[in-house]
C-alpha positions as CSV (number, residue, x, y, z in Angstrom):
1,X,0.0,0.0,0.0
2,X,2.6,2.2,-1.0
3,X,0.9,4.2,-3.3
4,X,-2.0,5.2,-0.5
5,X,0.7,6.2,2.0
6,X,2.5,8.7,-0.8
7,X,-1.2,9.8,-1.1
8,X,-1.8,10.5,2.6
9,X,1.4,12.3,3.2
10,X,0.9,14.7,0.0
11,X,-2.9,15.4,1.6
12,X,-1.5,16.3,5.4
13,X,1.4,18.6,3.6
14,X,-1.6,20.5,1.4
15,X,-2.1,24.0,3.1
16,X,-6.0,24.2,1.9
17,X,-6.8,20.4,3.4
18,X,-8.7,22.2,6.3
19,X,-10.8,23.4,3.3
20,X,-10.9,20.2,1.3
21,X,-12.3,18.3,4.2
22,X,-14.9,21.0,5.6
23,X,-15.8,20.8,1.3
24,X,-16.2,17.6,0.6
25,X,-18.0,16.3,4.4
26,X,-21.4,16.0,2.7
27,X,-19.5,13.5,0.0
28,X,-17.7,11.6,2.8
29,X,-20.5,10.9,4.9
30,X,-22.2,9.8,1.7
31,X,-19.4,7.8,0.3
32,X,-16.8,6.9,2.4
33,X,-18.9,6.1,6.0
34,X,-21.3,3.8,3.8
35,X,-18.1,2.7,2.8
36,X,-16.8,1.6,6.2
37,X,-20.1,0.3,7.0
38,X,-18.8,-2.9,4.8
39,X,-16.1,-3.5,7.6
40,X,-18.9,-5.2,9.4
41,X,-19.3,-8.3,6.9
42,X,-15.9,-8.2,5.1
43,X,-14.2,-11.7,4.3
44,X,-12.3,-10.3,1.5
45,X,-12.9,-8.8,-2.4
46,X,-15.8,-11.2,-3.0
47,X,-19.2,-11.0,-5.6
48,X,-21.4,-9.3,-2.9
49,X,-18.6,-6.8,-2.0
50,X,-18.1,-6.5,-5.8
51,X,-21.5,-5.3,-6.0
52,X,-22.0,-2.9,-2.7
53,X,-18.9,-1.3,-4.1
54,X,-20.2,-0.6,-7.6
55,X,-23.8,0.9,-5.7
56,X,-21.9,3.4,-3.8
57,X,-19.9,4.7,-7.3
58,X,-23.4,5.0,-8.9
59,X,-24.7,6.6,-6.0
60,X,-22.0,8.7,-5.9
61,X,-22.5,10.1,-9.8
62,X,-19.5,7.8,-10.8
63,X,-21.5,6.7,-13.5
64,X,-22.1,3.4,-14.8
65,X,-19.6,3.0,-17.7
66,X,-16.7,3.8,-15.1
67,X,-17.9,2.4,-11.8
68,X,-17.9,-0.8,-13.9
69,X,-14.0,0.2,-15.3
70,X,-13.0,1.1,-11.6
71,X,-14.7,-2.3,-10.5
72,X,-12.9,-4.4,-12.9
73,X,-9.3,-3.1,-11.9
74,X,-10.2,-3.5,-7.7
75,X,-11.0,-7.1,-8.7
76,X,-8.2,-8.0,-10.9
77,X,-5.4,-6.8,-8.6
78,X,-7.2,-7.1,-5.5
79,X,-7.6,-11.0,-4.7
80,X,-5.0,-11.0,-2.0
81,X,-6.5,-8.8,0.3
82,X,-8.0,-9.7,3.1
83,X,-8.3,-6.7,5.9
84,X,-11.0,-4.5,5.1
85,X,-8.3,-1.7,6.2
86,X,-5.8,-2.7,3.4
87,X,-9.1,-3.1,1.2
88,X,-10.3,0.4,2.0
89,X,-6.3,1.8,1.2
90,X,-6.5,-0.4,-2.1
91,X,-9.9,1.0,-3.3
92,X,-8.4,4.7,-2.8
93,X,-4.9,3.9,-4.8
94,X,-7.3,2.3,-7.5
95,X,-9.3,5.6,-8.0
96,X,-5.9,7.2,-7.9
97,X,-4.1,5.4,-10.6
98,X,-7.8,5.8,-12.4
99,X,-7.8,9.3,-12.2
100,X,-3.7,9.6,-13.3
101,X,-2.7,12.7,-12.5
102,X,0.4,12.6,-14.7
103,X,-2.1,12.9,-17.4
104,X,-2.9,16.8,-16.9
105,X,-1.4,19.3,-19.0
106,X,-0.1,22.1,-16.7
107,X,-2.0,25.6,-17.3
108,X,-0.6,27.2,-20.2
109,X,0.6,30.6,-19.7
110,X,1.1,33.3,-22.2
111,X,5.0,34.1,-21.9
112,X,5.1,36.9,-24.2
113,X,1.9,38.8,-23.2
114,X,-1.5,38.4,-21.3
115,X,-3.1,35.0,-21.0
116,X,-6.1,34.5,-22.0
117,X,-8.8,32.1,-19.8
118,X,-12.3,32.0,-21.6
119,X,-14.5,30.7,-19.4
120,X,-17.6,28.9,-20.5
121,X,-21.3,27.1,-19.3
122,X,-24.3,27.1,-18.8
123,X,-26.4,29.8,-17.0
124,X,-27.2,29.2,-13.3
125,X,-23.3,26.9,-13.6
126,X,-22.0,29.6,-11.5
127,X,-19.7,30.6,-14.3
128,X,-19.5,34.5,-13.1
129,X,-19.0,33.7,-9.1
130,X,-16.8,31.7,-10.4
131,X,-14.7,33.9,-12.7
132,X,-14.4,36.4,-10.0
133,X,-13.0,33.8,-7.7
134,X,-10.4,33.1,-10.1
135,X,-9.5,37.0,-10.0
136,X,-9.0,36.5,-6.4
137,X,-6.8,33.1,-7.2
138,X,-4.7,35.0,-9.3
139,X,-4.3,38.2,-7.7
140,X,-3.2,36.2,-4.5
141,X,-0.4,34.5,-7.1
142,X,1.0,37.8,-7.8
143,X,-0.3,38.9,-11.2
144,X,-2.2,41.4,-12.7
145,X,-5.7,40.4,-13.9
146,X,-8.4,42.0,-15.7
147,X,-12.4,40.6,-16.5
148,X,-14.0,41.2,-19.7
149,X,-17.8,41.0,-19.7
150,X,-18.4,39.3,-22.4
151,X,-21.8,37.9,-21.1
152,X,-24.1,40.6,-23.0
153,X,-27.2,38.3,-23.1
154,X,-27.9,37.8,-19.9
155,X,-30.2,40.5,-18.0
156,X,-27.8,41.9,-15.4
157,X,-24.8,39.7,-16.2
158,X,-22.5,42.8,-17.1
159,X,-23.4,44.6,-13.7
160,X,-22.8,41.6,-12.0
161,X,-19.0,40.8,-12.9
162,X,-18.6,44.7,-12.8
163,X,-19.6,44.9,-9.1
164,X,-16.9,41.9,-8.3
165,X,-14.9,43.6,-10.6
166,X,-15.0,46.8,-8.5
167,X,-14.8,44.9,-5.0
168,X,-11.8,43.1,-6.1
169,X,-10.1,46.3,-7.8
170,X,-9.4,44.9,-11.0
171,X,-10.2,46.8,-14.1
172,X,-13.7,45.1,-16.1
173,X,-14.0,45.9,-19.7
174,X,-17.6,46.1,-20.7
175,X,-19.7,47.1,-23.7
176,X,-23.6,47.1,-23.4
177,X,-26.3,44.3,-23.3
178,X,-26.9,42.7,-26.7
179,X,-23.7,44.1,-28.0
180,X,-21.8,41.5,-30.1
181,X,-19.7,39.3,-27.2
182,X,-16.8,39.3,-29.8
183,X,-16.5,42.9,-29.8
184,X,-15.8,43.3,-26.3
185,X,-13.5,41.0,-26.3
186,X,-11.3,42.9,-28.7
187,X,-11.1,45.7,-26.9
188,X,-10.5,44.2,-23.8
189,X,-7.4,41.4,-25.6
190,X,-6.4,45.5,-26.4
191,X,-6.6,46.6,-23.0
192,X,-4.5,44.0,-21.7
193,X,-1.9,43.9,-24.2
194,X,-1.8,47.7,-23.7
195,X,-1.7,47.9,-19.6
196,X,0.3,44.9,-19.4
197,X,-2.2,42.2,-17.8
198,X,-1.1,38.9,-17.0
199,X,-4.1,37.5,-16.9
200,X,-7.3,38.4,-18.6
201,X,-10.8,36.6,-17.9
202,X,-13.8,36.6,-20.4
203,X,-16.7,35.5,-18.6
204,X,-19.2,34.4,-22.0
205,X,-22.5,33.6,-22.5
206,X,-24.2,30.4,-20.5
207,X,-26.9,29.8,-23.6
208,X,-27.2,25.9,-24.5
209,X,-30.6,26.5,-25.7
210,X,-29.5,26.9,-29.9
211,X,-26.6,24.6,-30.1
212,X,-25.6,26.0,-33.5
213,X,-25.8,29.8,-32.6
214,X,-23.8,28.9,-29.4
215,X,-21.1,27.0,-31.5
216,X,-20.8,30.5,-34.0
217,X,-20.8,32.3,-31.1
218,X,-17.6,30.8,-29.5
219,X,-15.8,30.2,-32.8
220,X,-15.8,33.6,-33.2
221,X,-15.0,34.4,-29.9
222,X,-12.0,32.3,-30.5
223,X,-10.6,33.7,-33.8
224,X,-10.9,37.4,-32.3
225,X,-8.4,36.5,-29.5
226,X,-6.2,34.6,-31.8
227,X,-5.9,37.8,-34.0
228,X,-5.3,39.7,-31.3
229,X,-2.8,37.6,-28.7
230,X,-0.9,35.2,-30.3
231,X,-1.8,31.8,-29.0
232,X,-4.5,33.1,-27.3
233,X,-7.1,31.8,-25.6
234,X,-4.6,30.0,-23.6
235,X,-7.1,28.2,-21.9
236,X,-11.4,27.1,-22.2
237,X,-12.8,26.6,-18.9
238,X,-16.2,24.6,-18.7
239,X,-17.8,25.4,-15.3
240,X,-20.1,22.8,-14.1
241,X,-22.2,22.5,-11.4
242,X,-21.3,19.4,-9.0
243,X,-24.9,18.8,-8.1
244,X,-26.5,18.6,-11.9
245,X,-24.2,15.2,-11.8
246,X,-24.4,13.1,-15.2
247,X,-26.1,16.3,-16.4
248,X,-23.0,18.1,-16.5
249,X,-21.3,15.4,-18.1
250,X,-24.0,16.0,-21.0
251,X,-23.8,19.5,-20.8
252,X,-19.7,19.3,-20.8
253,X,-20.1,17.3,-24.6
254,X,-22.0,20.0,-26.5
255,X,-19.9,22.6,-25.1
256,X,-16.9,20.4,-26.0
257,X,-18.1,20.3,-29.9
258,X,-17.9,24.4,-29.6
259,X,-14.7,24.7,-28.6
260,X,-11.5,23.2,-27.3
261,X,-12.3,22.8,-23.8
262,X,-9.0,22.6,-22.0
263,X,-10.1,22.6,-18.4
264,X,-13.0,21.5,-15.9
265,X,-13.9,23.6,-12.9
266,X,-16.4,22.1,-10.6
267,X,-18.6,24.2,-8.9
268,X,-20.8,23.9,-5.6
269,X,-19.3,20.3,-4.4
270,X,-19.8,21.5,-1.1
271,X,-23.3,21.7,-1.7
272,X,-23.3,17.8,-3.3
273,X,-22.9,14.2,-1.5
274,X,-22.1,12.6,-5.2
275,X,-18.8,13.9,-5.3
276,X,-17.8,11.4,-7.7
277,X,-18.6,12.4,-10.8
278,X,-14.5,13.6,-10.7
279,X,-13.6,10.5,-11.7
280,X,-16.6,10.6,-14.5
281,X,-15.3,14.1,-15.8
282,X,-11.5,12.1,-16.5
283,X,-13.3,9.4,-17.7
284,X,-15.8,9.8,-20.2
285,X,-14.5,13.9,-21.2
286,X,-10.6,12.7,-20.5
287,X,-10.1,16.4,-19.1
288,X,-8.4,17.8,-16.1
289,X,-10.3,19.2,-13.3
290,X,-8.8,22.4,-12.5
291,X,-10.3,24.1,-9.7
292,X,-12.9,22.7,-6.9
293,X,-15.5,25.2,-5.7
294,X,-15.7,24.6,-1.5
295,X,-17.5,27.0,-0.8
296,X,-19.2,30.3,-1.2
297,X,-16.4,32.4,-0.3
298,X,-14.2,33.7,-2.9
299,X,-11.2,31.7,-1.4
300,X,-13.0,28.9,-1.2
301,X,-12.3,28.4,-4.9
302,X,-9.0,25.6,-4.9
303,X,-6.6,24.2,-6.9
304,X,-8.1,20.5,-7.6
305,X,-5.7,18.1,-5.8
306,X,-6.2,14.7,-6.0
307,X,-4.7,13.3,-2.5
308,X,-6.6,16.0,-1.1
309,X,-10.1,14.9,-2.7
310,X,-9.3,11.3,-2.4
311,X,-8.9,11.5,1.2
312,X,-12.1,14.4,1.5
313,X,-14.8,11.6,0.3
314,X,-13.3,8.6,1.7
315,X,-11.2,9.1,5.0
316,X,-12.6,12.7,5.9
317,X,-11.9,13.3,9.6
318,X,-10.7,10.2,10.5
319,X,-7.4,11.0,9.0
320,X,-7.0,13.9,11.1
């Protein structure tokens, strides 16, 4: 149990754990004390244990395709064990090595001028909340951020990202409602390139409900960046809400036929006991998670880290 051991250490040397356990407690008591409650009848990795195992992923908005692809790995390498305590450790280095964090990309950064983050989803996601977090995030790292409204659709949307815009004291470049998205985003790629931004977030429309309008929409949103920052946008963030569950997943595929979706950031999971559907997202989307929302406040927006999730829905407390 090697591999569980590296992963508790990383988890008690992560400075936001406090956060990641407080977080994800709805998901533990959901998940991981159901899990424990198989202590009480375990006589090793058998057919029934199989089975309890695979409810509590479904329950847990795993999904069915990979609960049944976690499930077949536990049993093939698991025959041996036969303490529910090394079973428990083994299920959490299985969903480890499932997830594979050695897959992710690192965020790509704009070394010769601002980077652009376009962040994308559907209405009531939490997409604006959570783009103002992410000014927070970054300010906190050092660097210079600006917000473009680019949401002109939506009643109240502009005055919305303007007000964090002004409580965070970052500059928000802003055109009127109905105005063409693409246009504000021109002048604010301009403004940044001009004040020397290092990181500029478009908040976009949330609108799913004409798939081919939404698609023009973001293609064009895409070329105008490219033309005016090279490389540019560095990064697509899909915001999803944790509690919609396989919902999002759907929701994640038709923005993913828009545009090159580069990131995940999963809102509300302290509001959701199915904290699984992480290991769905890698799964069936094959994209990182970037950020976990843990709360309402803006610092409770955090880095995703897997040691530190693994251990939030399955030890919890305990490990403290």
């Amino acid at each position: 149990m090697a591999l569980f051991q590296k992963i508790k250490d990383a988890f008690s040397k992560n400075k936001d754990k406090d956060k990641y356990l407080s977080g994800l407690s709805r998901s533990q008591k959901s998940f991981g004390d159901r899990l424990r409650t198989l202590s009480n009848n375990f006589h090793g990795i058998d057919d029934e244990l199989l089975e309890e195992i695979m409810i509590l992923l479904l329950e847990s908005d795993v999904g069915i395709h990979t609960a049944q692809k976690i499930i077949d790995r536990f049993e093939k390498e698991g025959k041996n064990i036969k303490k529910y305590d090394s079973m428990e450790d083994y299920l959490i280095s299985i969903l480890y090595d499932f997830y594979d964090p050695e897959l992710d990309d690192p965020i790509r950064f704009n070394e010769n001028g601002p980077t652009v983050i376009l962040m994308v989803g559907v209405n009531g996601s939490g997409k604006t909340t959570t783009s103002a977090k992410l000014i927070e995030f970054f300010k906190n790292e050092g660097k210079s951020v600006a917000v473009a409204a680019a949401d002109t659709f939506r009643a109240g949307a502009i005055d919305q990202i303007n007000t964090w815009a002004k409580r965070l004291d970052v500059p928000c470049i802003k055109g009127k409602q109905g105005q063409d998205p693409s246009s504000v985003l021109v002048d604010a790629c301009r403004y940044a390139k001009d004040h020397e931004i290092d990181i500029l977030i478009a908040d976009t429309a949330g609108r799913l409900q004409n798939k081919k309008n939404l698609m023009k929409e973001l293609s064009k949103m895409n070329r105008v960046v490219q033309k005016e920052i090279e490389g540019a946008p560095q990064e697509v963030w899909l915001v999803l809400d944790a509690t919609t569950g396989q919902n999002g997943i759907m929701q994640a595929q038709e923005f993913m036929e828009a545009t090159n979706v580069s990131g995940i950031v999963l809102t509300k999971m302290d509001g959701t006991a199915k904290g699984g559907i992480v290991m769905a997202i890698r799964d069936q989307l094959e994209l990182p998670v970037r950020f976990l929302g843990l709360g309402e406040k803006p610092e409770d927006l955090k880095e995703f880290d897997l040691n530190s999730y693994l251990i939030g829905i399955t030890k919890g407390l305990e490990n403290e």
